[in-house]
CHARMM internal coordinates of N, CA and C (Angstrom, degrees):
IC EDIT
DIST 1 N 1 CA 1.4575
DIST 1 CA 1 C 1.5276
ANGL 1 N 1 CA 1 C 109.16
DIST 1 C 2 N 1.2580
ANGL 1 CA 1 C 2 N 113.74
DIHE 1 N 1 CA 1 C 2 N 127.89
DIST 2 N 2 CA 2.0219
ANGL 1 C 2 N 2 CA 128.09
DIHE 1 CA 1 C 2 N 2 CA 166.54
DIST 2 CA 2 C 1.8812
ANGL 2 N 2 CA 2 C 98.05
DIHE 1 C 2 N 2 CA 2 C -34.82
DIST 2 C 3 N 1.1777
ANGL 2 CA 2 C 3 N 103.45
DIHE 2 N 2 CA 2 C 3 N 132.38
DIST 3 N 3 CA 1.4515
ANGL 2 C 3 N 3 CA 101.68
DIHE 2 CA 2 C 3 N 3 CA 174.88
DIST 3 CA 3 C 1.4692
ANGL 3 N 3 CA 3 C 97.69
DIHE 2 C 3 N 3 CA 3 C -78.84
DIST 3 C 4 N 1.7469
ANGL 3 CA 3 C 4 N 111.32
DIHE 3 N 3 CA 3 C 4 N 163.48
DIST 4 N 4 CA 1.3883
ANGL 3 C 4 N 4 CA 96.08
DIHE 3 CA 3 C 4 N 4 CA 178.09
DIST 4 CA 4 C 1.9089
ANGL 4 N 4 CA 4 C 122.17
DIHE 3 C 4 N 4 CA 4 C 110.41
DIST 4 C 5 N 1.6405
ANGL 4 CA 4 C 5 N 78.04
DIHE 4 N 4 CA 4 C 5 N -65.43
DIST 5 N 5 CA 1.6872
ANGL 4 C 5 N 5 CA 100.77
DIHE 4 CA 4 C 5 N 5 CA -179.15
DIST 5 CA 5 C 1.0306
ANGL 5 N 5 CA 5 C 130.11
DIHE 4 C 5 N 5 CA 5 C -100.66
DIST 5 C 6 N 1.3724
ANGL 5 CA 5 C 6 N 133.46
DIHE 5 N 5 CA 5 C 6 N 104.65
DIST 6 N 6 CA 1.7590
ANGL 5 C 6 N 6 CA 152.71
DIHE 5 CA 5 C 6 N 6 CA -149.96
DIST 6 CA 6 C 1.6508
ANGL 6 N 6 CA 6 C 120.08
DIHE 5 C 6 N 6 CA 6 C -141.65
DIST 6 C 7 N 1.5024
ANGL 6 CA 6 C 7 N 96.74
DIHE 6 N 6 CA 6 C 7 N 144.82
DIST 7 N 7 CA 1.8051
ANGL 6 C 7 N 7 CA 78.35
DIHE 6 CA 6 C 7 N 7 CA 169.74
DIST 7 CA 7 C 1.1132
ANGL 7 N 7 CA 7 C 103.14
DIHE 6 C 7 N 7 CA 7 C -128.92
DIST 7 C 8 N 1.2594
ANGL 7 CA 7 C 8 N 106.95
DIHE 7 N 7 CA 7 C 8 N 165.89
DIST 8 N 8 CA 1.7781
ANGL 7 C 8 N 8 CA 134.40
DIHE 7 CA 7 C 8 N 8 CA -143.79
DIST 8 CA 8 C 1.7614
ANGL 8 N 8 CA 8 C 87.99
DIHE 7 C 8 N 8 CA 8 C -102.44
DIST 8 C 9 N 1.5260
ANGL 8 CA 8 C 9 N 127.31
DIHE 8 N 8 CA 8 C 9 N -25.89
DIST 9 N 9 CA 1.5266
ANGL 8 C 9 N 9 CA 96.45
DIHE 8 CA 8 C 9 N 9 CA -163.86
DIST 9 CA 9 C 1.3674
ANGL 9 N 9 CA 9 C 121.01
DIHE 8 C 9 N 9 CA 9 C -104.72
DIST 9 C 10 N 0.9800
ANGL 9 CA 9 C 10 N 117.81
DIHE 9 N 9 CA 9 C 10 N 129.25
DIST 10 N 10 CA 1.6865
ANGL 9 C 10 N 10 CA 118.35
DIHE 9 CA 9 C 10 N 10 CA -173.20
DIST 10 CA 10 C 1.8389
ANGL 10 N 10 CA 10 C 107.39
DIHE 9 C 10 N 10 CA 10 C -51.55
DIST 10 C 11 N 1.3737
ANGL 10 CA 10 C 11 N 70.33
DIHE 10 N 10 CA 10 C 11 N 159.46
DIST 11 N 11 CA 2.0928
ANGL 10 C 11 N 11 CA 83.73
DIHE 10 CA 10 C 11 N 11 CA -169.24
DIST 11 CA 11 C 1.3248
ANGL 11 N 11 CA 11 C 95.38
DIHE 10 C 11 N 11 CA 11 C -69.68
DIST 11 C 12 N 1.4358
ANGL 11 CA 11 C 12 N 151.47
DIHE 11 N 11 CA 11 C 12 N 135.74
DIST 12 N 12 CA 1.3343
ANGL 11 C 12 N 12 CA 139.54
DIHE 11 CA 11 C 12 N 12 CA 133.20
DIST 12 CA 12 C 1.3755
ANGL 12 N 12 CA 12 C 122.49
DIHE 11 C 12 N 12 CA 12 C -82.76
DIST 12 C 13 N 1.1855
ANGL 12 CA 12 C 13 N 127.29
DIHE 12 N 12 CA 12 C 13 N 122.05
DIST 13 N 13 CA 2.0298
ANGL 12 C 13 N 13 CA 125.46
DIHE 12 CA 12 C 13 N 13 CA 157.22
DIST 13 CA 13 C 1.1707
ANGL 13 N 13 CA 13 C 95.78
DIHE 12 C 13 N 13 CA 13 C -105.53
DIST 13 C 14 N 1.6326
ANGL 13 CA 13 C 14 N 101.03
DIHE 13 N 13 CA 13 C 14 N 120.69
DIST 14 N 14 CA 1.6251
ANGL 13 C 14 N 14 CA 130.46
DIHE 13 CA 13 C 14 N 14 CA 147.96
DIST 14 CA 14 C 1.7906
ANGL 14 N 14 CA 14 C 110.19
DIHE 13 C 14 N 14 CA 14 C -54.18
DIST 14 C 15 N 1.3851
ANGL 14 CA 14 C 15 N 86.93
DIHE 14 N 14 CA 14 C 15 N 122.97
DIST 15 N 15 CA 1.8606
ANGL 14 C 15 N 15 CA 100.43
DIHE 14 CA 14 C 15 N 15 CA -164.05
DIST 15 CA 15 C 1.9421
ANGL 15 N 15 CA 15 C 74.60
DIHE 14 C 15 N 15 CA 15 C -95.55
DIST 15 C 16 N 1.7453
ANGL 15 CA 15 C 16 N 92.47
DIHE 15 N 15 CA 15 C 16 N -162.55
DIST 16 N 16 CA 1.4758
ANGL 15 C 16 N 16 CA 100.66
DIHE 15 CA 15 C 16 N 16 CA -161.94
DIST 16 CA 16 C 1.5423
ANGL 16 N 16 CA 16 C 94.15
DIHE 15 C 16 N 16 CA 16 C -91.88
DIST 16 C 17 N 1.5556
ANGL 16 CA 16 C 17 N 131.14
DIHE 16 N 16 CA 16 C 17 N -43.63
DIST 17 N 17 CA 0.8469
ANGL 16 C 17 N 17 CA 140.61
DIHE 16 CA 16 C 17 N 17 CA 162.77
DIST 17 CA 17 C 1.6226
ANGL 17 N 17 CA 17 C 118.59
DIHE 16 C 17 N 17 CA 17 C -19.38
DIST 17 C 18 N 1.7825
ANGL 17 CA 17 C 18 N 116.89
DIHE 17 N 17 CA 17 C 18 N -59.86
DIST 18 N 18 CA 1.2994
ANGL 17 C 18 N 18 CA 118.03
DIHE 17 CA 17 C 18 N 18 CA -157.79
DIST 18 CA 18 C 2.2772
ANGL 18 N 18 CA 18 C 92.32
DIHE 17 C 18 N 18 CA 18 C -92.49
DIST 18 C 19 N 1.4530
ANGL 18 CA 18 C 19 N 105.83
DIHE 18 N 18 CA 18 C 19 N 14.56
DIST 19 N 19 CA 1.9053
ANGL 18 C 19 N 19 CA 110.78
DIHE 18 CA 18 C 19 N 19 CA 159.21
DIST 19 CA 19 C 1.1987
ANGL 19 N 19 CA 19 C 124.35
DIHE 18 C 19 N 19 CA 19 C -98.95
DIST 19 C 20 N 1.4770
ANGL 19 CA 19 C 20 N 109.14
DIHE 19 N 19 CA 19 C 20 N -25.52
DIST 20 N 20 CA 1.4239
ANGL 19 C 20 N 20 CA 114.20
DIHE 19 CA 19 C 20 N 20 CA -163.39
DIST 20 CA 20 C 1.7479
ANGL 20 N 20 CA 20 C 96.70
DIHE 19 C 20 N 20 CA 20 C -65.94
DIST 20 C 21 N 1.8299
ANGL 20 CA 20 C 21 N 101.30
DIHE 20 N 20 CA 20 C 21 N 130.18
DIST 21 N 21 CA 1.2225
ANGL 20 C 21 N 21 CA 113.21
DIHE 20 CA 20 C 21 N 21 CA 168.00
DIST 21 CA 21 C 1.5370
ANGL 21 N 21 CA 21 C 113.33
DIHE 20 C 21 N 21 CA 21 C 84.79
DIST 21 C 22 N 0.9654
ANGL 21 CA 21 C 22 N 119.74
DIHE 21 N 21 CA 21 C 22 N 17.93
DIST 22 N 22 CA 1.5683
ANGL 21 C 22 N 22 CA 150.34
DIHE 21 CA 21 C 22 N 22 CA 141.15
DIST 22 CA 22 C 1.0785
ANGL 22 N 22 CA 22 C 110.59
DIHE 21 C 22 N 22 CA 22 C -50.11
DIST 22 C 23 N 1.5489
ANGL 22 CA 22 C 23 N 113.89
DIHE 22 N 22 CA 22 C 23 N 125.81
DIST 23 N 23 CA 1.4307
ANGL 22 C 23 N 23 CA 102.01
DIHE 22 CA 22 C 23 N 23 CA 145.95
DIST 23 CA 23 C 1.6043
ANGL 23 N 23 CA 23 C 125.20
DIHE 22 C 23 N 23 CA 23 C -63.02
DIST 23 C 24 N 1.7047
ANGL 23 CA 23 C 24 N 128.32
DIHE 23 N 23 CA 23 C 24 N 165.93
DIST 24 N 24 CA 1.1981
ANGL 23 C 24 N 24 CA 106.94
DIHE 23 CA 23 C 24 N 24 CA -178.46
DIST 24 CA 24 C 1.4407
ANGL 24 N 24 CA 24 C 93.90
DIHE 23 C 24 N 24 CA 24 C -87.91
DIST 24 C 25 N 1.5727
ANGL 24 CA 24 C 25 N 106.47
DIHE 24 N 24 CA 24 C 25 N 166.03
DIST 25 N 25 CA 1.7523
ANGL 24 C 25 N 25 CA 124.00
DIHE 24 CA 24 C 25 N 25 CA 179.35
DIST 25 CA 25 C 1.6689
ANGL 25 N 25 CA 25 C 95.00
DIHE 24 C 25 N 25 CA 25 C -95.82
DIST 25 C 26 N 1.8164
ANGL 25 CA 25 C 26 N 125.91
DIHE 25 N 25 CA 25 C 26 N 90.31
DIST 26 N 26 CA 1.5164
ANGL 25 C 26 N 26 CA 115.79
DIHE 25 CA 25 C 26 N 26 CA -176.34
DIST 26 CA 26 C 1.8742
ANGL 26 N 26 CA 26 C 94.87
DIHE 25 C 26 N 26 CA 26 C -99.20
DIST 26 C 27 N 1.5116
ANGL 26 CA 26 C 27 N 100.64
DIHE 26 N 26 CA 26 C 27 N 142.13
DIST 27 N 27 CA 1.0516
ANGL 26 C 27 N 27 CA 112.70
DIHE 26 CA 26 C 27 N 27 CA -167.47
DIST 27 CA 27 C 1.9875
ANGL 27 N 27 CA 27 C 100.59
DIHE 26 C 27 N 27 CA 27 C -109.99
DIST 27 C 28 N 1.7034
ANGL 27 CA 27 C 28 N 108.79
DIHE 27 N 27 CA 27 C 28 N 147.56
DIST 28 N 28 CA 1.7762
ANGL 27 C 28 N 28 CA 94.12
DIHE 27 CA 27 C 28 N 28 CA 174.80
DIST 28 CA 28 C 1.8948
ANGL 28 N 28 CA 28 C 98.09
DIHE 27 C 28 N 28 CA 28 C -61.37
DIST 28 C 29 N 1.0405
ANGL 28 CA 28 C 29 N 97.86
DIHE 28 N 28 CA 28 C 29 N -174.90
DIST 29 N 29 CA 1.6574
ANGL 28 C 29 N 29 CA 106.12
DIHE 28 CA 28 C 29 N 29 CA -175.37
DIST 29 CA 29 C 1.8018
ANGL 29 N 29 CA 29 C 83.87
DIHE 28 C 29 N 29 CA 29 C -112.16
DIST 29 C 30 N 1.0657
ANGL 29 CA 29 C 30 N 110.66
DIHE 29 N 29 CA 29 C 30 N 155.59
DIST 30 N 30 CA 1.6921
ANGL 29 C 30 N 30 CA 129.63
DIHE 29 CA 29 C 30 N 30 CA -174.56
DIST 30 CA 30 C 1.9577
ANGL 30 N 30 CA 30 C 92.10
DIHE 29 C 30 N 30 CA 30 C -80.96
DIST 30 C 31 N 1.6036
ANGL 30 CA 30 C 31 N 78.95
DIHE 30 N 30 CA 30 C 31 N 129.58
DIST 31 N 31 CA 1.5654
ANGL 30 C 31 N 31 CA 96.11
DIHE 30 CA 30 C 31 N 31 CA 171.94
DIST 31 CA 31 C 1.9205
ANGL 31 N 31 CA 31 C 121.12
DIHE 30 C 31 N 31 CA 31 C -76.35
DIST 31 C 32 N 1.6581
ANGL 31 CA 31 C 32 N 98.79
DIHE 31 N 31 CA 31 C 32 N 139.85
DIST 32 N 32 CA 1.8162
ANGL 31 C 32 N 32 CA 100.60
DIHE 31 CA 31 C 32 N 32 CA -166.67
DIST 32 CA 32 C 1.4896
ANGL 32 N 32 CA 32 C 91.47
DIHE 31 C 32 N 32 CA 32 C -82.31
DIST 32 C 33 N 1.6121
ANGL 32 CA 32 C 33 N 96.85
DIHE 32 N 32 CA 32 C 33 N 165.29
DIST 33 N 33 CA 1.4273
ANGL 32 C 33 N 33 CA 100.89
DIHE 32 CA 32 C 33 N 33 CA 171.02
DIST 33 CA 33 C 1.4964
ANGL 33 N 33 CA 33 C 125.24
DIHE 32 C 33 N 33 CA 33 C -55.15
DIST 33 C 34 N 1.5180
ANGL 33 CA 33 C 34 N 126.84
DIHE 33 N 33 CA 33 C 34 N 3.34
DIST 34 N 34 CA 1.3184
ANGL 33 C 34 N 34 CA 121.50
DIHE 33 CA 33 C 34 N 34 CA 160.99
DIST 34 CA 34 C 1.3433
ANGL 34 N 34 CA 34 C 112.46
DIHE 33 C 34 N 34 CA 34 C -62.69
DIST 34 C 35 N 1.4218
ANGL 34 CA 34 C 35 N 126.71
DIHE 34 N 34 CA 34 C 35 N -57.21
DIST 35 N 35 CA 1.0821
ANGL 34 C 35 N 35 CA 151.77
DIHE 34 CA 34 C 35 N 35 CA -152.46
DIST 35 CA 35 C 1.3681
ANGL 35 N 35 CA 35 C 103.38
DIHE 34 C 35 N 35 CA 35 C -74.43
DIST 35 C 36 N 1.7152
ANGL 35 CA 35 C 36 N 123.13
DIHE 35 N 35 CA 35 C 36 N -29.32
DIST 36 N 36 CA 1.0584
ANGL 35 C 36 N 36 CA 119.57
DIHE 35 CA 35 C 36 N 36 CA -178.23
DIST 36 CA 36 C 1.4721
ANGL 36 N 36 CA 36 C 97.63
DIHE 35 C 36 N 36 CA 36 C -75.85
DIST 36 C 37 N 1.0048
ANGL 36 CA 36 C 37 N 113.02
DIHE 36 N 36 CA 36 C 37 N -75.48
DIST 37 N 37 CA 1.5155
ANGL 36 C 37 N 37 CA 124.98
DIHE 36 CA 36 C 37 N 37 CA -178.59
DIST 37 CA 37 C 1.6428
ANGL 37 N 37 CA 37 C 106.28
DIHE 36 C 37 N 37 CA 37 C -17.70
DIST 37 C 38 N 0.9538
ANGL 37 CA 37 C 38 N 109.85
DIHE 37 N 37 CA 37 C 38 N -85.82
DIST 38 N 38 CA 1.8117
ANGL 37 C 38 N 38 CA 116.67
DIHE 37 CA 37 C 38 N 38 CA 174.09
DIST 38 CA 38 C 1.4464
ANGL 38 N 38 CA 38 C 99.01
DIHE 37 C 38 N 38 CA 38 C -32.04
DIST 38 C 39 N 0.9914
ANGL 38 CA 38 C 39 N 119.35
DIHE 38 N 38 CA 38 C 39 N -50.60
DIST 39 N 39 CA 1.7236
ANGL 38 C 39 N 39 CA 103.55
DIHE 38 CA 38 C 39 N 39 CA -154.24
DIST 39 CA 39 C 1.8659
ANGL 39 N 39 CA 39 C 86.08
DIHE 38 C 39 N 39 CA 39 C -71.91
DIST 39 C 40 N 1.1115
ANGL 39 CA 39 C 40 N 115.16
DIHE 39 N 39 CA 39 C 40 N -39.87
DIST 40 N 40 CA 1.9733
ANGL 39 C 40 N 40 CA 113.24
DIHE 39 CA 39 C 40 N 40 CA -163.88
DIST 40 CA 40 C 1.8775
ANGL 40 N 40 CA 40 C 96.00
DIHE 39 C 40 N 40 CA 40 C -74.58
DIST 40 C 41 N 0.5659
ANGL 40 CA 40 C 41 N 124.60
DIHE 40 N 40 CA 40 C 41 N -21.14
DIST 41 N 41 CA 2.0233
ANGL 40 C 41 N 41 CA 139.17
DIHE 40 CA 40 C 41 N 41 CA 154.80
DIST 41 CA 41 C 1.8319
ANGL 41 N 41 CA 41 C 98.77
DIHE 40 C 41 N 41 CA 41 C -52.04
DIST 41 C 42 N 1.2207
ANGL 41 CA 41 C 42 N 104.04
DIHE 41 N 41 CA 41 C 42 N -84.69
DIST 42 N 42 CA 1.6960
ANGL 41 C 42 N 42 CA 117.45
DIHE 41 CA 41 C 42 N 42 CA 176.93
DIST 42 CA 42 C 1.4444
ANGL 42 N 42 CA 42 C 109.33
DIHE 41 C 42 N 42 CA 42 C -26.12
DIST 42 C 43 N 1.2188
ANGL 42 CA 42 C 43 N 123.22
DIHE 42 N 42 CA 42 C 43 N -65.42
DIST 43 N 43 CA 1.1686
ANGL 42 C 43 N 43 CA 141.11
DIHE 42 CA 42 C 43 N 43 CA -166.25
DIST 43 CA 43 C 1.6134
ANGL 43 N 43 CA 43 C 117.22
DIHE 42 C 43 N 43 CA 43 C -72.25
DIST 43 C 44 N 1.4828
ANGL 43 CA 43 C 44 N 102.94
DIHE 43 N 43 CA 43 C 44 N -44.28
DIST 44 N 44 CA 1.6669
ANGL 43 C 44 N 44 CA 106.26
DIHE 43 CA 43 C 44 N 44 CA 149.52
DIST 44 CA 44 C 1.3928
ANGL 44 N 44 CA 44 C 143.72
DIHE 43 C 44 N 44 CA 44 C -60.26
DIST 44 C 45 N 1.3367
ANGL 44 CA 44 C 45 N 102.43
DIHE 44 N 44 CA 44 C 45 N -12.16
DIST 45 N 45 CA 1.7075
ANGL 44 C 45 N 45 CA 129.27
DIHE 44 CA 44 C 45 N 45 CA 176.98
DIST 45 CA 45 C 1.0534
ANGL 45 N 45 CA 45 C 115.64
DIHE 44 C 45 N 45 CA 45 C -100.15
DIST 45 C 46 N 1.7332
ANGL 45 CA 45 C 46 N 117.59
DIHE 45 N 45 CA 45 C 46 N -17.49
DIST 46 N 46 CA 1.1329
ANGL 45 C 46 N 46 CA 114.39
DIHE 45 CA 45 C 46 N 46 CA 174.26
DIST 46 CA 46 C 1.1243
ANGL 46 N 46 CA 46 C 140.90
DIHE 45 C 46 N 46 CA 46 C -108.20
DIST 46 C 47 N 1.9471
ANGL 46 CA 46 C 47 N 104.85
DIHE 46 N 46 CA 46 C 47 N 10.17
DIST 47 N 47 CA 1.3530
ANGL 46 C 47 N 47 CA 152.99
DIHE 46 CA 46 C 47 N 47 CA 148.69
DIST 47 CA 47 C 1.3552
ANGL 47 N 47 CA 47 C 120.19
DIHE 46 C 47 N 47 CA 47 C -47.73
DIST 47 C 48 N 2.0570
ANGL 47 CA 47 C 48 N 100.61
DIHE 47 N 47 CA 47 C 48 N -34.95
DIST 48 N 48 CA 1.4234
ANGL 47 C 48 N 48 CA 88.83
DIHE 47 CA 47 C 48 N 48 CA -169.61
DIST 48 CA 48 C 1.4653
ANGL 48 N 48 CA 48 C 111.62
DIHE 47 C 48 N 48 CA 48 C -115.95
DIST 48 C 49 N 1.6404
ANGL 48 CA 48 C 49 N 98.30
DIHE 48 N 48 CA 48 C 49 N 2.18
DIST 49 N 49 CA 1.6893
ANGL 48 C 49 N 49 CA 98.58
DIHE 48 CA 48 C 49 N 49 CA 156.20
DIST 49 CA 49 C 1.8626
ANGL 49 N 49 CA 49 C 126.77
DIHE 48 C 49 N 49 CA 49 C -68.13
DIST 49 C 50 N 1.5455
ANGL 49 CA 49 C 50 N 113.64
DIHE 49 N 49 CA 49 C 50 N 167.67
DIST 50 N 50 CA 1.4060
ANGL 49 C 50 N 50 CA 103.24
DIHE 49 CA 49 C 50 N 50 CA 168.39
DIST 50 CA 50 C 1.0930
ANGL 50 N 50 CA 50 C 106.03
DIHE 49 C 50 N 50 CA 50 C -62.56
DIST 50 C 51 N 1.5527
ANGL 50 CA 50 C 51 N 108.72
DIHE 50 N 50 CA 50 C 51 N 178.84
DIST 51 N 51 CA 1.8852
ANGL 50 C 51 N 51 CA 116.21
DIHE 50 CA 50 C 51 N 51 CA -166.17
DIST 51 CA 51 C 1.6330
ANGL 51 N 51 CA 51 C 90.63
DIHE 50 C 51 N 51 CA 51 C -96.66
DIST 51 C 52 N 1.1243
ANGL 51 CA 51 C 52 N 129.72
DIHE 51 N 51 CA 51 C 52 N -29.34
DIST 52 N 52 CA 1.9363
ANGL 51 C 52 N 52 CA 117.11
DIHE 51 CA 51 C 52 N 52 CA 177.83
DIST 52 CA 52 C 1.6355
ANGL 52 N 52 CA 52 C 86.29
DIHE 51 C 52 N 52 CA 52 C -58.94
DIST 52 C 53 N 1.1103
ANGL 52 CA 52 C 53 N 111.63
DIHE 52 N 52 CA 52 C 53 N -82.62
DIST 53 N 53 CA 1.6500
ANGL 52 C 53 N 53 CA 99.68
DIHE 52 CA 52 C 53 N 53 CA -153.47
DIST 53 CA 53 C 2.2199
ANGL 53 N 53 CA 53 C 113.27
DIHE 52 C 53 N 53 CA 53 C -67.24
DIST 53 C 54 N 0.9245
ANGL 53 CA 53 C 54 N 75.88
DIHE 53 N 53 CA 53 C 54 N 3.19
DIST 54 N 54 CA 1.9186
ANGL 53 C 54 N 54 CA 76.48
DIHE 53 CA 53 C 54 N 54 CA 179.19
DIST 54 CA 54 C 1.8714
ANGL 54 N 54 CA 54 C 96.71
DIHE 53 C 54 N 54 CA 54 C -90.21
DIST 54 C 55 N 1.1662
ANGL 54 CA 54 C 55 N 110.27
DIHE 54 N 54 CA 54 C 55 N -43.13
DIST 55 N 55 CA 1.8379
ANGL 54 C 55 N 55 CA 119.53
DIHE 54 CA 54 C 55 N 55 CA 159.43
DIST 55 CA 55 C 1.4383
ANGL 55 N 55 CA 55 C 120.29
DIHE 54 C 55 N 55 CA 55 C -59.22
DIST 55 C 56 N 1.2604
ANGL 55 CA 55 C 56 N 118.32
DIHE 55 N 55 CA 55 C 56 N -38.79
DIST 56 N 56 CA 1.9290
ANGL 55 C 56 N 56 CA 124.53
DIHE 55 CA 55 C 56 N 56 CA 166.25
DIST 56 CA 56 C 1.8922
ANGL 56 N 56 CA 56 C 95.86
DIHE 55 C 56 N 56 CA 56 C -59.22
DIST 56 C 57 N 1.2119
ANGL 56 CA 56 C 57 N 118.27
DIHE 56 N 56 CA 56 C 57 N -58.88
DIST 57 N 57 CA 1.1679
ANGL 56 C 57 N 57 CA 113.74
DIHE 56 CA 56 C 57 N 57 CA -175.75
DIST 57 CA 57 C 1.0002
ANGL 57 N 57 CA 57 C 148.99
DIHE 56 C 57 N 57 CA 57 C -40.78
DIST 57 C 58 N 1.7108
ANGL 57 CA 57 C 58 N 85.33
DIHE 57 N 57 CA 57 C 58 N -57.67
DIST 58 N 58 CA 1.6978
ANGL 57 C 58 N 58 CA 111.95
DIHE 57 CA 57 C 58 N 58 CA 177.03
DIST 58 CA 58 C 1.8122
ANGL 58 N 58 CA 58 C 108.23
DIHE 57 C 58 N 58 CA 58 C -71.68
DIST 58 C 59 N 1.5600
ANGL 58 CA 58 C 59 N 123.90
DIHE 58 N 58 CA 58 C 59 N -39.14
DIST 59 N 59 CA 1.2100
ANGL 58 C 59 N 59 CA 112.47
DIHE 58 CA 58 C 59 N 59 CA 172.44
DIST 59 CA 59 C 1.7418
ANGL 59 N 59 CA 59 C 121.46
DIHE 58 C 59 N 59 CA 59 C -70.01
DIST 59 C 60 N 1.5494
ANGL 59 CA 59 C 60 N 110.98
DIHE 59 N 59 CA 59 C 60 N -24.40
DIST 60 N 60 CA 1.1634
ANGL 59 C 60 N 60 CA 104.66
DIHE 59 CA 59 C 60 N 60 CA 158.20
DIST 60 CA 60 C 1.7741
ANGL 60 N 60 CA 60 C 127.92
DIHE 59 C 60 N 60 CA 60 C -79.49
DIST 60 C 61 N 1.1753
ANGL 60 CA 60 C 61 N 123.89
DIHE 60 N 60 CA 60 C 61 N 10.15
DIST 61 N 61 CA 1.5205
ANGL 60 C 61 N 61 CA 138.10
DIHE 60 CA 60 C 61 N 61 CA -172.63
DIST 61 CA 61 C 1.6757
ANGL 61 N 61 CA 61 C 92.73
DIHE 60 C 61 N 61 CA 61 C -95.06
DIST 61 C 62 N 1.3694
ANGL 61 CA 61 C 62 N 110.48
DIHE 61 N 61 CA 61 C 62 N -52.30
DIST 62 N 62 CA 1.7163
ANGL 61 C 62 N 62 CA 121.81
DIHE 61 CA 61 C 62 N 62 CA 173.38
DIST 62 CA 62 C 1.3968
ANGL 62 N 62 CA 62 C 139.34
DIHE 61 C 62 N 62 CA 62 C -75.09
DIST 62 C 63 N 1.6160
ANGL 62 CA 62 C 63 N 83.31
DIHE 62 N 62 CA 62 C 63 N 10.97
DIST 63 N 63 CA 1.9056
ANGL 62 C 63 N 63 CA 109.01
DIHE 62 CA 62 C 63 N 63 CA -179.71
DIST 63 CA 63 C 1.6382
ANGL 63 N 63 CA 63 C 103.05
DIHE 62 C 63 N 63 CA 63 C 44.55
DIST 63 C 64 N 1.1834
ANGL 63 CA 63 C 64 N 109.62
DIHE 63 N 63 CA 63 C 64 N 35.03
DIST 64 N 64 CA 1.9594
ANGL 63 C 64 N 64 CA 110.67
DIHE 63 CA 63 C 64 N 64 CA 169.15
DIST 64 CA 64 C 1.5364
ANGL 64 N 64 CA 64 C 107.25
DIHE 63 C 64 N 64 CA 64 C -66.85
DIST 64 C 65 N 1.5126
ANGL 64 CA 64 C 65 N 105.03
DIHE 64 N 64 CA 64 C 65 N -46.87
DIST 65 N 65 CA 1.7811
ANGL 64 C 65 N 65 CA 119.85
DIHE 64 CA 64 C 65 N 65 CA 178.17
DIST 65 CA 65 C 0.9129
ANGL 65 N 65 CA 65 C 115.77
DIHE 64 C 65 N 65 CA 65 C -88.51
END
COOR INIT
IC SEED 1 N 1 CA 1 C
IC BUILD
């Protein structure tokens, strides 16, 4: 550690007590290399549409519409 340089805030761990009645925090699960692949496909296809409908797409791909 830099002499000098410190931090001021104490560590906290959340015991079980300070969760109860939480919503849970659900996370997506990490995409497999299928998923990568397809999506870098998607994204190349959607390069070679016009930009109005490659923009109709992409906001409907992100459930915005």
């Amino acid at each position: 550690m830099l002499q000098g340089v410190f931090n001021a805030w104490l560590e906290y761990f959340h015991s079980l007590a300070d969760k109860v009645g939480q919503e849970p925090h659900m996370r997506r699960p990490r995409p497999g290399p299928r998923q990568i692949n397809e999506a870098e496909e998607a994204l190349l296809w959607l390069r070679s549409l016009e930009r109005d409908i490659a923009q109709i797409l992409w906001v409907r791909a992100n459930r915005k519409a």
